[in-house]
C-alpha positions as CSV (number, residue, x, y, z in Angstrom):
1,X,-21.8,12.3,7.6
2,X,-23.0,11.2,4.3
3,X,-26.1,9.9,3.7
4,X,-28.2,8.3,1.0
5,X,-30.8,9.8,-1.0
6,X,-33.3,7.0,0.7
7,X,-31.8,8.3,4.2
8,X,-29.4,5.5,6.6
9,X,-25.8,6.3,5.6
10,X,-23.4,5.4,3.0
11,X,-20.4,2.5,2.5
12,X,-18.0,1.0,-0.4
13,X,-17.4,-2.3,-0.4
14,X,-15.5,-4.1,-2.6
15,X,-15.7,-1.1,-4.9
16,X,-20.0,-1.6,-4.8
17,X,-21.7,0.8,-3.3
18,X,-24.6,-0.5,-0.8
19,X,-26.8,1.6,-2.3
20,X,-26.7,0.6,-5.5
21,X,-28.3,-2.7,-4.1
22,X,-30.4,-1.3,-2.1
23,X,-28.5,-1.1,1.0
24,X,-27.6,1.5,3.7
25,X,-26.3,1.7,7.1
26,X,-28.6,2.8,9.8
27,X,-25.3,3.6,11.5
28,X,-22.1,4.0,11.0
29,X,-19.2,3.3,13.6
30,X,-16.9,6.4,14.5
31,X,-14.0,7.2,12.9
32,X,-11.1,6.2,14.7
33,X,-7.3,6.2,14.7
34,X,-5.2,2.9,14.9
35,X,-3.6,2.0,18.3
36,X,-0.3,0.9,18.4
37,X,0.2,-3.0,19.0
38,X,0.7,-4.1,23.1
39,X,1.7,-7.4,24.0
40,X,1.8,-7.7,28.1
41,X,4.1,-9.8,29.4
42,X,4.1,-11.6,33.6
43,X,7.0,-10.6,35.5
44,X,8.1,-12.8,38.4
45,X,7.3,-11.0,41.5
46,X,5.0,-8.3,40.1
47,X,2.0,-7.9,40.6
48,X,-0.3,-7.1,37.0
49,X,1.5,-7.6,33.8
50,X,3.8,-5.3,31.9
51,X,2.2,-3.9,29.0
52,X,5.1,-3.7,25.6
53,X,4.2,-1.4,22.6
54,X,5.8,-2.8,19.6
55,X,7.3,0.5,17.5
56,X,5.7,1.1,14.4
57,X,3.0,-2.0,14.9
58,X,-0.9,-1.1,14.6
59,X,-3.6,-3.7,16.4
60,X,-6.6,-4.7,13.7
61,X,-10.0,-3.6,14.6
62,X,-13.5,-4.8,13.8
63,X,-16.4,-2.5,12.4
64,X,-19.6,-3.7,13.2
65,X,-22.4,-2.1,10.6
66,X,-26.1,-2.8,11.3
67,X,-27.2,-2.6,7.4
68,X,-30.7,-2.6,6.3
69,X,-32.4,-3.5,2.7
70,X,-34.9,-1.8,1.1
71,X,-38.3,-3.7,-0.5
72,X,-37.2,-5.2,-3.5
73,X,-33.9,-6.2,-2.6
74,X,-31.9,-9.2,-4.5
75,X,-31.3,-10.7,-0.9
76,X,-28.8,-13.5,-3.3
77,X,-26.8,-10.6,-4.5
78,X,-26.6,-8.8,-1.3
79,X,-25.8,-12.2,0.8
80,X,-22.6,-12.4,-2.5
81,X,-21.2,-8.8,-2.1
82,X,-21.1,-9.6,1.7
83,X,-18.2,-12.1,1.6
84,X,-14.3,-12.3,1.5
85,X,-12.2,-10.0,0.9
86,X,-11.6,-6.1,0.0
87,X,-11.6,-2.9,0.5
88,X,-13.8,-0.8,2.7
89,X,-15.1,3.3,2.5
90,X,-17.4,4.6,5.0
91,X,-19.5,7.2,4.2
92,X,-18.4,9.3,7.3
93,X,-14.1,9.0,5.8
94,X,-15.5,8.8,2.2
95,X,-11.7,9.7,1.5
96,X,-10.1,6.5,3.1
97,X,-10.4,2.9,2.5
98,X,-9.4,0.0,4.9
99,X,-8.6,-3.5,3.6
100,X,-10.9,-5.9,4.9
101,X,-12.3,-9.4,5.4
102,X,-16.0,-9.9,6.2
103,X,-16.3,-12.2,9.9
104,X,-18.3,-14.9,10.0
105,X,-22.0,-15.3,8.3
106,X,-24.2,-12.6,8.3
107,X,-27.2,-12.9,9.4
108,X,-30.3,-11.3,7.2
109,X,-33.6,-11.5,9.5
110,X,-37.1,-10.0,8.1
111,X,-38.9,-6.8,9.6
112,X,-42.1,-5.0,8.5
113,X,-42.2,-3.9,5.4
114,X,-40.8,-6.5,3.3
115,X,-37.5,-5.6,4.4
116,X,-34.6,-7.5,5.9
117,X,-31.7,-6.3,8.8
118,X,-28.1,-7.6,8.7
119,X,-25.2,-6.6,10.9
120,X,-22.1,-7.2,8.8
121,X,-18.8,-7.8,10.8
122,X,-15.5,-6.6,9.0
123,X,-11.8,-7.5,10.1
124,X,-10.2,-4.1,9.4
125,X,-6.3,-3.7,8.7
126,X,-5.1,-0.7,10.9
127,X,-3.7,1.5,8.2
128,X,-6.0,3.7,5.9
129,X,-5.2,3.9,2.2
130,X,-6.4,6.9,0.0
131,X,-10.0,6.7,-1.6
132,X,-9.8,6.7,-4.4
133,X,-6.7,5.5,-5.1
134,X,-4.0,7.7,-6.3
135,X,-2.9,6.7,-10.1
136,X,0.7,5.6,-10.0
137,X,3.4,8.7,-10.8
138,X,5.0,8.8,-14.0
139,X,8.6,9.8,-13.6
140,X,10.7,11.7,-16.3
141,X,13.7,9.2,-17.2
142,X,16.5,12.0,-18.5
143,X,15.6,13.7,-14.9
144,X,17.0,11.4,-12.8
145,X,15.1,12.2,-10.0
146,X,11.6,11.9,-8.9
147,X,10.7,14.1,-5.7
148,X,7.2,12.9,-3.7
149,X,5.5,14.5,-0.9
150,X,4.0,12.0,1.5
151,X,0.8,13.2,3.0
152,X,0.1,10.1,5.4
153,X,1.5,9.8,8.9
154,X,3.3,6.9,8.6
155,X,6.2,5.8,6.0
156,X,4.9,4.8,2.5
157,X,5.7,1.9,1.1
158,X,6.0,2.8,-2.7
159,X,5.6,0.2,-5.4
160,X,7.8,0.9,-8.6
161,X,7.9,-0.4,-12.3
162,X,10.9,-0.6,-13.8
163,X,11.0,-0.9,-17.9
164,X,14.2,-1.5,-20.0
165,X,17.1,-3.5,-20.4
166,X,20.3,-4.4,-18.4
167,X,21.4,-3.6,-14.8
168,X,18.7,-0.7,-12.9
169,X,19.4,1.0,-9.5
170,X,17.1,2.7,-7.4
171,X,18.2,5.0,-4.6
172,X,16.1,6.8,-1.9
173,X,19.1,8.5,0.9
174,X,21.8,5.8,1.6
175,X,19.4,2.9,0.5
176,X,18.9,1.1,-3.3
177,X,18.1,-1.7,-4.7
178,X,19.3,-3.5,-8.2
179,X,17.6,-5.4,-10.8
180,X,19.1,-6.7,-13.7
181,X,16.5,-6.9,-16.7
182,X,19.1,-8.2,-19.1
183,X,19.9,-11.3,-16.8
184,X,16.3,-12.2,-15.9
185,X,15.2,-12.3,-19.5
186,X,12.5,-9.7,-18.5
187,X,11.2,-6.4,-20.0
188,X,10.0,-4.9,-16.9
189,X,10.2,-5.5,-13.2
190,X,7.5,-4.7,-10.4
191,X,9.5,-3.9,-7.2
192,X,6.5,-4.1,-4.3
193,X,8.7,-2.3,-1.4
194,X,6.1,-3.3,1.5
195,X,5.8,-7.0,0.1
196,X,9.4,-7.2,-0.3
197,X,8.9,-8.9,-3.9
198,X,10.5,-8.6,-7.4
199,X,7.7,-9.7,-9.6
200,X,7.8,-9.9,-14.0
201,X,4.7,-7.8,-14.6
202,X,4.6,-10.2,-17.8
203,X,4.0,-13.8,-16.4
204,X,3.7,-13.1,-12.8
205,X,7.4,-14.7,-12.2
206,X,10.0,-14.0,-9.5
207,X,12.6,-11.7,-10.3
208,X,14.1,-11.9,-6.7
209,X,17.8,-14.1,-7.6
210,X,18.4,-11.0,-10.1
211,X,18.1,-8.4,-7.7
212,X,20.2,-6.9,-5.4
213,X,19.4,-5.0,-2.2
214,X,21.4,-2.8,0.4
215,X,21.8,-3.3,3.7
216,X,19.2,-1.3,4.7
217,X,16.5,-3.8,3.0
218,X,13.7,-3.0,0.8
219,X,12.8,-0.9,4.0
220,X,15.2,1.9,3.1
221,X,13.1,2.5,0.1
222,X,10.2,3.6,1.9
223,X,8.9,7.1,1.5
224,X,8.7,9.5,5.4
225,X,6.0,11.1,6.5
226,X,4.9,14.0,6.2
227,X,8.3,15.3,4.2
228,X,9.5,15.1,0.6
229,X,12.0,12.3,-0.5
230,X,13.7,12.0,-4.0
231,X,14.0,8.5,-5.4
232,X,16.7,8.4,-8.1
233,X,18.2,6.6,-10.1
234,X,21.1,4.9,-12.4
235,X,20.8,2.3,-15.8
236,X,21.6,3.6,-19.1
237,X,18.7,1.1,-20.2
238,X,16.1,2.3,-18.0
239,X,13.1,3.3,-20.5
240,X,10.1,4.3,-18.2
241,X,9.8,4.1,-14.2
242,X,6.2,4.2,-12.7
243,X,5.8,4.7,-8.9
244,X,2.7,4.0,-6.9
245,X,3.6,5.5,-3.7
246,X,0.7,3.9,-1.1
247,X,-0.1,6.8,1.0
248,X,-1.2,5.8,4.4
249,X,-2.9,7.3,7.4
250,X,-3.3,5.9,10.9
């Protein structure tokens, strides 16, 4: 497990490093694997409850860090990087990141040696992303094809730039999905497959009533685990297609 030059253990968050304020973990929690979502239900005329998995659902989990600042500290700073919303590393997965909310008000209480002791509360997503993230794939337009290995455990949910002009497909098996650039006015088209939005990288519009999606949803775009999957492609306009594939882990 990693720790810091000043000994306690090392964390990201929000893309700050504790240390760099000053800060390390005195422990870290263990590294765990994301449990699949169970609702239990009463049934009339049994005893207990029935316990239901929902497929392909992860619960949240909390991580609980006790935290300690060294002599010197900027407590202001510290108490500001301690708030809302990001993205968390640990220093024992220093490879994967969890999105994250901090819970509640932390608590800073003095102990010798001019120092102060927090125990900050994050809300965890279940699902691990890559640390650091993975720069989105550039894709070679007069291939046609762009083949991507999915490392994670669970299906990726890619997020792919489209640049040109006039009508673009994109394929993965049986699935696709249509834009048409000409129609939208639009240079460029951010297709978020997990979101399930068509965005103009541009102004940060909606793109969605010039798209066009198979049955199988934006969900049929998704990348397997664990195996290789080609996305192709049709649109004699199509100049340049970025893909940022979102690797996850459980």
């Amino acid at each position: 497990m990693p720790e810091t030059e000043s000994g306690g253990f090392s964390l990201i968050w929000r893309g700050v490093a504790a240390e760099s304020l000053g800060v390390r973990a005195a422990r870290l929690p263990p590294v765990t694997t994301a449990a699949p979502r169970r609702r239990r239900i009463a049934l009339p005329g049994r005893s207990g409850d029935l316990p239901l998995a929902e497929e392909g659902r992860y619960a949240c989990c909390r991580r609980k860090i006790p935290l300690l600042l060294s002599p010197g500290s900027d407590l202001r700073r510290v108490r500001d990087w301690l708030r809302g919303e990001g993205t968390l590393v640990l220093g024992n997965e220093p490879d994967r990141a969890l999105a994250a909310a901090v819970s509640g008000e932390t608590r800073f209480e003095p102990i010798p040696g001019r120092r102060f002791f927090a125990e900050a509360v994050f809300d965890c997503q279940p699902l691990k992303a890559a640390w650091p993230a993975p720069e989105p794939v550039a894709a070679d337009v007069e291939a046609g094809a762009l083949t991507l290995y999915n490392p994670g455990d669970v299906a990726a949910r890619p997020v792919c730039t489209v640049e040109g002009s006039g009508a673009i497909t994109l394929s993965v098996g049986g699935a696709s999905v249509e834009v048409d650039l000409e129609a939208a006015g639009a240079a460029a088209c951010v297709i978020d497959t997990g979101e399930g939005t068509f965005t103009d990288p541009a102004d940060g519009r909606s793109l969605t009533e010039f798209s066009c999606v198979s049955d199988h949803g934006l969900r049929g775009l998704w990348l397997p685990a664990r195996a290789e999957t080609a996305i192709t492609w049709r649109g004699e306009g199509l100049t340049a297609l970025t893909v940022r594939p979102e690797w996850r882990w459980l």
